[in-house]
C-alpha positions as CSV (number, residue, x, y, z in Angstrom):
1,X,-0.6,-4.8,-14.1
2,X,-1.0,-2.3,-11.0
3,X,-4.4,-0.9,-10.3
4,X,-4.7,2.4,-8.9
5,X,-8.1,4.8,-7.5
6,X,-7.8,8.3,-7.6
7,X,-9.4,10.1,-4.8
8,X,-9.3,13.8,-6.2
9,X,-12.0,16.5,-5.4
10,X,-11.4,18.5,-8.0
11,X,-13.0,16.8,-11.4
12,X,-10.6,18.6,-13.7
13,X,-7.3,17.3,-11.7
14,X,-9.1,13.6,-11.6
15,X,-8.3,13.5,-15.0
16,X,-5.1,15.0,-15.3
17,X,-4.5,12.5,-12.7
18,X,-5.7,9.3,-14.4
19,X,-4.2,10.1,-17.9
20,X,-0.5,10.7,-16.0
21,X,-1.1,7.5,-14.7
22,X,-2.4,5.8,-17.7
23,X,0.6,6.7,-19.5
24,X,2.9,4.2,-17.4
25,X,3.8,1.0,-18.2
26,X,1.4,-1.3,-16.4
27,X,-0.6,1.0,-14.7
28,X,-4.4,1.6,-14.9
29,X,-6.8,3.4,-12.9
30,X,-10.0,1.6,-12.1
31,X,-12.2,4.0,-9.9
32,X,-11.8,8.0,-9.4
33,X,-13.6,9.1,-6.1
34,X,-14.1,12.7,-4.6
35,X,-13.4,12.0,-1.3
36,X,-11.8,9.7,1.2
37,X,-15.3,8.7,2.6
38,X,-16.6,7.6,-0.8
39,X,-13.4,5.7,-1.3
40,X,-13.4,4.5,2.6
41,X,-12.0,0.9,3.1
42,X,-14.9,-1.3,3.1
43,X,-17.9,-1.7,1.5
44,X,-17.0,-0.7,-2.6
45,X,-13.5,-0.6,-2.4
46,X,-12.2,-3.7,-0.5
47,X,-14.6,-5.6,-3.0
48,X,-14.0,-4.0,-5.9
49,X,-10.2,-4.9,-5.6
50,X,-11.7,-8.5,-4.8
51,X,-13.3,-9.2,-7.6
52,X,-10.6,-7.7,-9.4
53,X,-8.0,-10.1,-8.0
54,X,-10.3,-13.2,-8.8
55,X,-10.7,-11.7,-12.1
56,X,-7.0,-11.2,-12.8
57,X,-5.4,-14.4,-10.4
58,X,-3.2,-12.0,-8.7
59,X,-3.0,-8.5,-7.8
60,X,-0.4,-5.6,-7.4
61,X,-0.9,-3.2,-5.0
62,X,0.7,-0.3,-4.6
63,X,0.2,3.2,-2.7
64,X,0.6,6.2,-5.4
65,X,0.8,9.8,-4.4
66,X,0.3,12.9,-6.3
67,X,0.2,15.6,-4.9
């Protein structure tokens, strides 16, 4: 499975966003942020994806664009 975060401003193309995703094989989105400071490397993100690799024993990451 591949774990993706959307960082999108706009509410409306958040979504649009997270259901394209969703609708790929193995893909899921766990977190949708507004901005690149709420998603900033460090406090929530790096241990989000943490806990999520404990969680899962192994995880894929990947850098997706949409633009």
């Amino acid at each position: 499975m591949t774990h993706a975060i959307i960082i999108e401003d706009d509410p409306m193309v958040a979504q649009i966003n997270r259901q394209y995703i969703q609708q790929m094989k193995d893909f899921c989105v766990d977190a949708i942020f507004e901005n690149g400071e709420e998603a900033r490397i460090g406090d929530f993100t790096i241990g989000f994806f943490m806990e999520l690799a404990k969680k899962e024993k192994g995880i894929n990451f990947r850098t997706l664009l949409i633009a």
